[in-house]
TILUMSE-79939 format. One line per 3 residues: number of its first residue (from 1); their letters; for each residue x, y, z of C-alpha. Coordinates in nm, 2 decimals. Example, Ala and Ser with C-alpha at 12.3 -4.5 7.8 and 13.67 -1.06 7.14 Angstrom:
1> AS> 1.23/-0.45/0.78 | 1.37/-0.11/0.71 $
// end
This chain:
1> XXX> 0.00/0.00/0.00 | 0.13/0.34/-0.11 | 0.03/0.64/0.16 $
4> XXX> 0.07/0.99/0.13 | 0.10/1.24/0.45 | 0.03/1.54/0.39 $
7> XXX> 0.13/1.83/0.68 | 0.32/2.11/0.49 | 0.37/2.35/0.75 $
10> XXX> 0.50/2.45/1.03 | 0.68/2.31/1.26 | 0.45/2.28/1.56 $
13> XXX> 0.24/2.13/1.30 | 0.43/1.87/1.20 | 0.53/1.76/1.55 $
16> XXX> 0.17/1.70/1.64 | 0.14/1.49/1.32 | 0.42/1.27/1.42 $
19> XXX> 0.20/1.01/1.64 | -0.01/0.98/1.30 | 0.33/0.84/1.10 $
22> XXX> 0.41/0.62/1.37 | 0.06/0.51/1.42 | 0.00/0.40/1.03 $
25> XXX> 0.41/0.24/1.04 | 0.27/0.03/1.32 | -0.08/-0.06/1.17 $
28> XXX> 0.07/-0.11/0.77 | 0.45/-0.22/0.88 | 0.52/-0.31/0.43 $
31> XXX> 0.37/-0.03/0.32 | 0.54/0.30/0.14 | 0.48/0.59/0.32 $
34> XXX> 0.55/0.96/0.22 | 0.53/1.26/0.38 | 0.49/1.59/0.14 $
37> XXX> 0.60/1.95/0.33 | 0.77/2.24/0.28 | 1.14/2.31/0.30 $
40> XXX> 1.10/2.54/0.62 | 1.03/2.17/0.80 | 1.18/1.91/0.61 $
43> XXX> 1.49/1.91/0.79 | 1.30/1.74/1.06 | 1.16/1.45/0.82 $
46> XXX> 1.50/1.36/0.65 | 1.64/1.05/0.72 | 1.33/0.97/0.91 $
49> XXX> 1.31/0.53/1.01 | 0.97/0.52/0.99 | 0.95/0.74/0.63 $
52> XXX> 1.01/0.58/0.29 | 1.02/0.87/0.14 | 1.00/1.26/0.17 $
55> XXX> 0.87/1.52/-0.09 | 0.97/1.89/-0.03 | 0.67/2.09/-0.22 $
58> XXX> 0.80/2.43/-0.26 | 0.58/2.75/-0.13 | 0.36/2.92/-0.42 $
61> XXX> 0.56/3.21/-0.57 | 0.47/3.43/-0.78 | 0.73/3.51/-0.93 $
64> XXX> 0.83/3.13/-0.96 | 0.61/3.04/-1.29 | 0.48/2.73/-1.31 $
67> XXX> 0.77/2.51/-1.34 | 0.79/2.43/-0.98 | 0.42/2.30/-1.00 $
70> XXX> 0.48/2.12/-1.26 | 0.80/1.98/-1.10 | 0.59/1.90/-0.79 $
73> XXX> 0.34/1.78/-0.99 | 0.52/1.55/-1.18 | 0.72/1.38/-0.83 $
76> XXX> 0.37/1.32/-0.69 | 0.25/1.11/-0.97 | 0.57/0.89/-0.96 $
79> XXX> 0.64/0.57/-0.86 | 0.28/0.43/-0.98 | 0.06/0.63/-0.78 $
82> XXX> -0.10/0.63/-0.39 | -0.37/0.41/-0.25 | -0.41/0.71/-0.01 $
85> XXX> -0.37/1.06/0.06 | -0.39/1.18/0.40 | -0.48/1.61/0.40 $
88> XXX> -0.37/1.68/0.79 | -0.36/2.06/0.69 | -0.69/2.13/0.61 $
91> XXX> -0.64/2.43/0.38 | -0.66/2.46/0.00 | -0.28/2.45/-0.02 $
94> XXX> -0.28/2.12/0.10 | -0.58/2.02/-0.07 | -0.44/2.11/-0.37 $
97> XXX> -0.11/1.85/-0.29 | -0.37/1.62/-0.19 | -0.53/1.62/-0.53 $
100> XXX> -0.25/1.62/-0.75 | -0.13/1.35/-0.58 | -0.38/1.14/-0.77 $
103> XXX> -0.45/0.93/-0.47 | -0.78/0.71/-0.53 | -0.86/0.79/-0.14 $
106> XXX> -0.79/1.13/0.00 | -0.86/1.17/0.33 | -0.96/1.52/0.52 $
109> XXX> -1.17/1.71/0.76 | -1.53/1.75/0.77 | -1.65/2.05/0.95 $
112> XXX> -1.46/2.36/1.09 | -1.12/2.17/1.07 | -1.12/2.16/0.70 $
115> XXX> -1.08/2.53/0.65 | -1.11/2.74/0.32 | -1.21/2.51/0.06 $
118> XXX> -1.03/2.18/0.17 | -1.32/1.95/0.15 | -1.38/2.00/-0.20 $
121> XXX> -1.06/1.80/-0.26 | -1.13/1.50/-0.06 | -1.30/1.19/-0.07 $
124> XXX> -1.35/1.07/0.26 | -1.41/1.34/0.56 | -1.38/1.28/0.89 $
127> XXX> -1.57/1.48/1.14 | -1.32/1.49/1.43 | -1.49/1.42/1.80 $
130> XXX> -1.19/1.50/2.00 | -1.06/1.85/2.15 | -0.67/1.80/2.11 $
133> XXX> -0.48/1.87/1.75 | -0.30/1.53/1.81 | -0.62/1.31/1.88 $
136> XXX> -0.76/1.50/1.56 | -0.48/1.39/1.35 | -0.53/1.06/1.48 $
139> XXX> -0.88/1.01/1.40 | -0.78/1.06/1.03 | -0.67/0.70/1.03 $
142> XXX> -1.04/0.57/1.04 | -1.12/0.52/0.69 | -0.82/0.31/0.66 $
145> XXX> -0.93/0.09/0.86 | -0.72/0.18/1.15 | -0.92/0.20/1.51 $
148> XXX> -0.71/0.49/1.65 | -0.81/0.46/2.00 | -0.45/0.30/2.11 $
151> XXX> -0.25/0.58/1.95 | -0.48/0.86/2.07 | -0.39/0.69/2.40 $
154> XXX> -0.06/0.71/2.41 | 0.03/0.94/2.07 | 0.43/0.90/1.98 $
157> XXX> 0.65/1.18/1.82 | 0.92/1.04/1.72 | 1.21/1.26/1.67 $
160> XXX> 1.48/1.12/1.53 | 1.88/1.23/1.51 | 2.22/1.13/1.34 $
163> XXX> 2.52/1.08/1.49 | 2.64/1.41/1.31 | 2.35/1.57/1.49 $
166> XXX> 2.42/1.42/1.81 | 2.84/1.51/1.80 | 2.73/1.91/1.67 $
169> XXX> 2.56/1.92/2.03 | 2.82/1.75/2.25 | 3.10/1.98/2.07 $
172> XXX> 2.92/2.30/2.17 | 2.83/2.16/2.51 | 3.21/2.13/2.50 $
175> XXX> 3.32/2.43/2.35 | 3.11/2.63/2.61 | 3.21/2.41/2.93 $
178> XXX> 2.88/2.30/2.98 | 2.96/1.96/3.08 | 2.75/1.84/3.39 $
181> XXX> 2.55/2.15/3.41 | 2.19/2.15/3.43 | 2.07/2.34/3.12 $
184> XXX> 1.71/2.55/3.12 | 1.59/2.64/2.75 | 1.45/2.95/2.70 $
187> XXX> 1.27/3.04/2.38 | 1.16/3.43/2.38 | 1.13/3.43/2.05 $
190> XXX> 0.75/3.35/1.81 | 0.63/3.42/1.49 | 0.32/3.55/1.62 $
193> XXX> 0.34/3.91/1.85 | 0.09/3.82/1.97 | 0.28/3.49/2.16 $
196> XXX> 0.56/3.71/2.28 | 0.58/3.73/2.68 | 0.74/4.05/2.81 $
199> XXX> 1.12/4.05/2.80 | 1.18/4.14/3.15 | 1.00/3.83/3.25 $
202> XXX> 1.24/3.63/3.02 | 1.52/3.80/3.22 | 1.33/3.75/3.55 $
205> XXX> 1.31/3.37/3.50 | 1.64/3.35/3.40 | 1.78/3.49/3.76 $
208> XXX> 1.54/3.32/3.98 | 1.58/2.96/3.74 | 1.93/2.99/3.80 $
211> XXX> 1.98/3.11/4.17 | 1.70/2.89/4.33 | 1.68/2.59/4.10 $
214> XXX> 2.06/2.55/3.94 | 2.01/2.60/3.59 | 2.15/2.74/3.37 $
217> XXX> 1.99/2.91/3.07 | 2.03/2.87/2.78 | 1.86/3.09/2.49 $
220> XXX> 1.70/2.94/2.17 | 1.66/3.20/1.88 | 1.56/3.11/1.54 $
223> XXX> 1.74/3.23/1.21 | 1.62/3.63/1.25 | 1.64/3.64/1.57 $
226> XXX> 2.03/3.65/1.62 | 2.10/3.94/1.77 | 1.79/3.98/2.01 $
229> XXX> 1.89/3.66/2.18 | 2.27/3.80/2.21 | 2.11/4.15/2.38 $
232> XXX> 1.88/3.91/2.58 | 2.16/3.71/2.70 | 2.34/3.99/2.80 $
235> XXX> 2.02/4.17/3.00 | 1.96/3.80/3.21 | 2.34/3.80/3.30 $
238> XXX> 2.40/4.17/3.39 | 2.08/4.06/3.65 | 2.27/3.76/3.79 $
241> XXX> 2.21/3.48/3.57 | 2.51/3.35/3.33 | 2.30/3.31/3.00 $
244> XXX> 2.42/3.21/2.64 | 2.24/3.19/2.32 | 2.22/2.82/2.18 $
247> XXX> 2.40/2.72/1.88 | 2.28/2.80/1.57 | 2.15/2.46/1.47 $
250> XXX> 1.92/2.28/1.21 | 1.60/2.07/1.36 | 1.74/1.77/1.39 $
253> XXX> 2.05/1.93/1.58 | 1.85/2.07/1.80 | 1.64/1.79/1.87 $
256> XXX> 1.95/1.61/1.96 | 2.03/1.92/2.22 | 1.75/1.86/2.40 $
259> XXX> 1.76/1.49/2.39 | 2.10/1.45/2.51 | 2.17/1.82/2.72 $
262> XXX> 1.83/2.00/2.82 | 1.68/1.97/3.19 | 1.40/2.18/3.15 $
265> XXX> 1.26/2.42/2.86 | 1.00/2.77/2.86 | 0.82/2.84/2.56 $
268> XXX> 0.54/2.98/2.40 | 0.32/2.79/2.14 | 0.59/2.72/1.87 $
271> XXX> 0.72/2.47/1.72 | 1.07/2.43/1.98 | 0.80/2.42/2.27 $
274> XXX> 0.62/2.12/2.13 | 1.00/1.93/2.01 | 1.09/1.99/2.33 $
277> XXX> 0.79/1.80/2.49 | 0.80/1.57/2.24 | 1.12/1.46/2.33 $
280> XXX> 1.04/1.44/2.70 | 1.19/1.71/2.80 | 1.02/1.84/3.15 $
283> XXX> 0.81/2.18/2.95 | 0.66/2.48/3.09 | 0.43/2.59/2.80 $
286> XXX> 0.29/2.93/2.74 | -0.05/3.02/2.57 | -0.23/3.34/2.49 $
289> XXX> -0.40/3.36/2.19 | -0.37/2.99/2.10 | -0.59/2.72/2.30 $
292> XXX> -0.39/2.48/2.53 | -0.69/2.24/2.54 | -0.63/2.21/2.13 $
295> XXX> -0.22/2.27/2.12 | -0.14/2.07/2.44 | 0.15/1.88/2.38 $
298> XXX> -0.02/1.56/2.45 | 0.30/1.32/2.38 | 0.34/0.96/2.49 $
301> XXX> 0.63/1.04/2.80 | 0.60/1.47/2.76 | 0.61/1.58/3.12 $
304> XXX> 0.46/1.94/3.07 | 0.21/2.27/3.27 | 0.02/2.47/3.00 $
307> XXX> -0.02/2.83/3.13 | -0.25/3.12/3.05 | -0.46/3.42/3.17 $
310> XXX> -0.82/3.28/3.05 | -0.94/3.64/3.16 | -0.80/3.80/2.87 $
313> XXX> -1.02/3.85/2.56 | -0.78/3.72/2.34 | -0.78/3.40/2.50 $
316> XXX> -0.81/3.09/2.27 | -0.92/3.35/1.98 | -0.58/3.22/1.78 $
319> XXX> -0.55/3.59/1.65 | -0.24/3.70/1.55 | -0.31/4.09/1.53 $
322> XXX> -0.49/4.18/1.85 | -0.69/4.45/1.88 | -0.69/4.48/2.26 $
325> XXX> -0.34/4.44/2.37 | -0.03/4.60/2.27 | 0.27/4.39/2.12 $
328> XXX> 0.37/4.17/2.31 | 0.13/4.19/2.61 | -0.16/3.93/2.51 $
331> XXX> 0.01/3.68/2.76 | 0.07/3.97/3.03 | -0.15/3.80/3.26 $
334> XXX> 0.08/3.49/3.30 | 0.32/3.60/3.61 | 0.67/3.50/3.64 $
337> XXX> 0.59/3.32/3.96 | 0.38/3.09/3.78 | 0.65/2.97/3.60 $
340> XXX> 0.90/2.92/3.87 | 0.60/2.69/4.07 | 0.55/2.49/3.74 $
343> XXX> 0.95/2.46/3.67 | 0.99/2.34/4.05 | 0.73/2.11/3.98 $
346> XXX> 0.84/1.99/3.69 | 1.23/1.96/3.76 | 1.31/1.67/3.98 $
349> XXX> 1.51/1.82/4.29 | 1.80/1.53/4.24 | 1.83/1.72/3.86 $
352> XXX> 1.91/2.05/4.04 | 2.17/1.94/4.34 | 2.43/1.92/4.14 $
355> X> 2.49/2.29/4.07 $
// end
């Protein structure tokens, strides 16, 4: 059996659709499974054990003409075509992948989660029953005969690394003589302003995570965002904690950071929040606008609080322009102390004696 995922974007995204590859590699163990996305995620996909194949669809241009659709076009329909075609996007982008691929069965959302004009694309549409993203996903399985109820259960992301990855960690570990330290993860940084928590909290957390706890932290930026975490780093240690910013590193490099280096990590919803659960990593997770019933990170082995101000009438709205809070200040209402009683929680003491 030939089986097409298809999850384009972004990252967070295609974490939660994990469970759903290693769900079907369990149920169909001989068939050839693909996974179509765009380039800003592949990284994570590459080399993937339980992926036969991986198909980077480039994002619309245009200014591109139509050779890369015809390109795209042409690697979907190779290899003698797909028994199924599995839309876990929901939006006419993805429908549109979903139909070229030619697959006899394309599978989708009925109702609100197929958004724009997804449905028209598919032939089966499943009318999700459950609240989390991840169980959603999950339920997609059910007109391939799958009974999803063990994988919604326990749902696995599997995040995979190389040896290459693993070594690019260790060396900066090295290089920085971070050997033995317990590491905390900060990521300040979203595409959304409208996810952004207030810098001096950042800084805040930073002293109190280091002087009461023993961690060290540790800033994660993403490829804009450079300099901001240098000028952060510098504001947490000027207050007392000895920050740095992570490497620069690709997905899977990361991935194999916090597998192999990380104690604890604070993030907002974004994709490093949910890799970082997903990997088991203990996770303090920060919502404003988004809804941590929906985005949990609900991972087989995540150890994980979800915080937000539910007063605050952006809550759960998922806007990304808000029209009642400055910049920056949708997720105000979540206090620094909050996090330092979820990170306690979180962080076995036995983690933290050592520093």
């Amino acid at each position: 059996m030939r089986i097409l995922i298809v999850k384009l974007s972004a990252v967070g995204d295609v974490v939660h659709a994990l469970p759903v590859l290693h769900a079907l590699r369990t149920a169909r163990p001989d068939a050839h499974i693909a996974w179509a996305v765009h380039g800003g995620a592949a990284n994570l996909l590459e080399g993937h054990p339980e992926l036969d194949e991986l198909i980077v669809v480039p994002r619309p241009r245009l200014s591109g003409g139509i050779d890369p659709l015809r390109d795209i076009y042409s690697r979907l329909r190779e290899g003698g075509g797909w028994d199924a075609a599995i839309d876990l996007q929901g939006l006419t982008k993805s429908g549109a992948v979903t139909l070229a691929s030619g697959a006899k069965m394309r599978i989708g959302f009925a109702g609100p989660a197929g958004r724009e004009i997804n449905a028209l694309f598919m032939t089966k549409r499943v009318h999700p029953k459950s609240a989390s993203v991840i169980a959603m996903n999950l339920e997609l399985l059910t007109p391939l005969g799958i009974d999803p109820a063990a994988a919604i259960a326990a749902p696995i992301a599997w995040l995979h690394t190389t040896p290459d990855d693993d070594r690019y960690a260790a060396e900066w570990i090295q290089r920085e003589g971070l050997e033995g330290r317990q590491l905390l993860l900060l990521d300040p940084f979203a595409g959304w302003k409208t996810k952004l928590w207030e810098p001096d909290k950042w800084v805040n957390v930073a002293r109190r995570a280091q002087h009461d706890l023993g961690l060290r932290p540790i800033i994660f930026f993403g490829p804009k965002e450079a300099s901001h975490a240098v000028s952060l780093a510098e504001r947490m240690t000027s207050a007392g904690a000895h920050a740095l910013p992570a490497p620069d590193t690709t997905l899977r490099q990361y991935t194999a950071l916090l597998k192999n280096h990380i104690a604890a990590m604070v993030g907002a919803d974004t994709g490093p929040m949910h890799m970082a659960a997903a990997c088991g990593v203990p996770t303090v997770a920060l919502f404003g606008p988004s809804d941590p019933v929906r985005n949990a990170p609900l991972f087989a082995g995540a150890k994980f609080e979800t915080l937000q101000d539910p007063t605050q009438p952006c809550a759960n709205t998922f806007t990304r322009e808000c029209t009642y809070h400055a910049p920056g200040m949708c997720m105000a209402g979540i206090t620094t102390d909050a996090v330092m009683e979820a990170l306690t929680r979180l962080v076995p003491r036995e983690a933290t004696s050592s520093n």
